[in-house]
C-alpha positions as CSV (number, residue, x, y, z in Angstrom):
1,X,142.6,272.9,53.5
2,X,140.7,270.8,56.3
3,X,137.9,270.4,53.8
4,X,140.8,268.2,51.8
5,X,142.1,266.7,54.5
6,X,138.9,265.4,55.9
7,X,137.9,264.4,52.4
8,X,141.6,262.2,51.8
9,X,140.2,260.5,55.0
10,X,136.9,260.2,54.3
11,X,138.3,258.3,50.9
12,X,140.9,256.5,53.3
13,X,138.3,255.2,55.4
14,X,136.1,254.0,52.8
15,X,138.6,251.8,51.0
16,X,139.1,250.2,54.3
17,X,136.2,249.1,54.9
18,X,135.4,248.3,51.2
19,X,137.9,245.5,51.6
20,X,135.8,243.8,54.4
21,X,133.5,240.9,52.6
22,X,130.4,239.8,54.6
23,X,127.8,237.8,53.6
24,X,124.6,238.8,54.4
25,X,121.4,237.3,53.7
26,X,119.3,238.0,50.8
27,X,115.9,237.2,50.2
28,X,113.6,236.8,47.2
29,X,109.8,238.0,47.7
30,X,106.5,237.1,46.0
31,X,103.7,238.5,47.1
32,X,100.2,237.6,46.3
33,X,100.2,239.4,42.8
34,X,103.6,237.6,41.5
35,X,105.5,240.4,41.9
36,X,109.5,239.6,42.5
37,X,111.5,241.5,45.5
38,X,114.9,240.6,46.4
39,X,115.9,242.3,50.0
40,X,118.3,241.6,52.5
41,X,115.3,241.5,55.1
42,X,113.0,239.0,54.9
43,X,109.8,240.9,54.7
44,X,106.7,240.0,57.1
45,X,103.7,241.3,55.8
46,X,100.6,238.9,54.9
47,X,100.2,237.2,51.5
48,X,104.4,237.9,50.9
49,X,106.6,234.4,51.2
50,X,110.0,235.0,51.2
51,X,113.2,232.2,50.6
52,X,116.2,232.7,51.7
53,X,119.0,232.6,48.3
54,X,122.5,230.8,48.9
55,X,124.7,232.9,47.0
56,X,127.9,231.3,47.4
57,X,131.0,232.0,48.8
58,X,131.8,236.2,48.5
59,X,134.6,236.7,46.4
60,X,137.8,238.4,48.3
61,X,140.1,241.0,46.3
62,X,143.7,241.0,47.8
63,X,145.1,244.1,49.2
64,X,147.6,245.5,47.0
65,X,151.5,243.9,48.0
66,X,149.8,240.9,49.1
67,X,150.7,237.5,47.9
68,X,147.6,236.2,45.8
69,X,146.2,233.2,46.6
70,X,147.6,229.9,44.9
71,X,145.8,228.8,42.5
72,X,144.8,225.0,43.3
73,X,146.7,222.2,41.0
74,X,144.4,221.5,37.8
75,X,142.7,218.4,38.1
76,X,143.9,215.3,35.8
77,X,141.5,213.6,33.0
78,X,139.4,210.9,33.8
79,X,141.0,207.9,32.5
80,X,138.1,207.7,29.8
81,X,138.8,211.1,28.3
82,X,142.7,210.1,27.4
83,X,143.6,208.9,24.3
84,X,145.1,205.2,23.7
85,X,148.4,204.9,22.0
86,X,147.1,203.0,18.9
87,X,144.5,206.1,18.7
88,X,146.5,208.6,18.7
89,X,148.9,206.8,16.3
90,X,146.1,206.9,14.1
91,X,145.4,210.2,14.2
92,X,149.2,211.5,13.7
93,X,149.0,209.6,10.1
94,X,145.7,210.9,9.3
95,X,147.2,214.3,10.6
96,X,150.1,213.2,8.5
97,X,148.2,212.3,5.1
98,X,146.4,215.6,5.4
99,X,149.1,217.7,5.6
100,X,151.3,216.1,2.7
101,X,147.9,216.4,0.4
102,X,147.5,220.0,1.5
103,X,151.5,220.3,0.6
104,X,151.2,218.9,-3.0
105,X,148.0,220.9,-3.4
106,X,149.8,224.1,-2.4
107,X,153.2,223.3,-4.6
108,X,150.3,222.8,-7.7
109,X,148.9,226.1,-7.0
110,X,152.6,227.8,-6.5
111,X,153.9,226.1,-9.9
112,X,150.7,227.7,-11.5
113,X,151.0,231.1,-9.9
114,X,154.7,231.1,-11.3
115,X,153.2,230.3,-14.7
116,X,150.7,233.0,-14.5
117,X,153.2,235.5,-13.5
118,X,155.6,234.4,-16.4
119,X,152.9,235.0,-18.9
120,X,152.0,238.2,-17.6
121,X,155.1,239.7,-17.4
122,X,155.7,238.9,-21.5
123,X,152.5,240.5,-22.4
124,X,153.4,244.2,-23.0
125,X,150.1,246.2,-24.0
126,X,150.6,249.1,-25.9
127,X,148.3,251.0,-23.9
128,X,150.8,250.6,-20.7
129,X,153.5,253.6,-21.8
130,X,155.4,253.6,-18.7
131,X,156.6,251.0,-16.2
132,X,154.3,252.0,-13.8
133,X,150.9,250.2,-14.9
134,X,153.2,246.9,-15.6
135,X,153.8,247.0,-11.6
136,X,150.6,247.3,-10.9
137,X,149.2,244.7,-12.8
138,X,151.8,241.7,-11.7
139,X,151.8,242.7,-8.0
140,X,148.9,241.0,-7.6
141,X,150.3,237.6,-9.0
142,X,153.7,238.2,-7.2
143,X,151.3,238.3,-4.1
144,X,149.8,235.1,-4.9
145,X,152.7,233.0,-5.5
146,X,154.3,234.3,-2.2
147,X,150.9,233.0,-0.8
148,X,151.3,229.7,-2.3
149,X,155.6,229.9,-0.9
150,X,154.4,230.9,2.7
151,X,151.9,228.3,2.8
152,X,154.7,225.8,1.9
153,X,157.0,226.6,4.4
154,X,154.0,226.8,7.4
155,X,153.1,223.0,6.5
156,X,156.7,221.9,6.1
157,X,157.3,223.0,9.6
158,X,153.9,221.5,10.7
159,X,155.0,218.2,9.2
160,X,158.6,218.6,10.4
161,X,157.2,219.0,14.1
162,X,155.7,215.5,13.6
163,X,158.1,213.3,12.3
């Protein structure tokens, strides 16, 4: 039992201090060979130069129930980055132009997937006895041409969202 006890605040303890950020020095090595050591103590012995490394600011975690830090306000464009009017005018109509081509491109390919569908649901092989192989073999063109509808509807809300 006071093997438990000291462990909970042994655990208790450590979390407390785990929350404390310093910043300590570090230091990067060389010695005379090339070889790399990064320390926080600056070593002293001959033929060894050691520099001193910024690392930044230590990153902070919040104690649980605390209020997190605000986050600061997003900076604005720079003036050159933002778009004119006449620009962006433009490319709304090439926007526009694109999607009413792809529109007319998909109503094509529906129109044809209805055809296809239509001719294979009047071919009847003898080799099909039940129903069953008939399902089979249009469900993939009843996939298609609900496709071709889904696509429809996706770029007639796209072009209804810019109008």
């Amino acid at each position: 039992m006071m093997k438990l006890f000291c462990g909970w605040r042994l655990a208790a303890m450590l979390l407390v201090t785990a929350g404390v950020a310093r910043a300590e020095a570090m230091y990067q090595c060389i010695d005379e060979e090339g070889h790399k050591t990064f320390s926080n103590i600056k070593l002293a012995d001959k033929g060894i130069k050691c520099k001193a490394l910024d690392l930044g600011p230590v990153p902070v975690i919040p104690a649980p129930g605390a209020p997190a830090p605000s986050k600061p306000p997003k900076a604005k464009s720079p003036p050159d980055f933002q778009v004119g009017d006449t620009t962006q005018k433009e490319r709304d109509n090439d926007r526009r132009r694109i999607l009413e081509s792809e529109l007319e491109a998909e109503r094509k390919n529906l129109e044809q997937a209805k055809k296809d569908l239509a001719e294979q649901q009047a071919i009847l092989s003898g080799s099909e006895r039940n129903y069953d192989p008939v399902l089979d073999r249009l469900e993939a063109h009843k996939n298609k041409a609900a496709l071709h509808e889904r696509n429809i509807e996706a770029i007639e809300n796209e072009l209804a969202k810019l109008r």
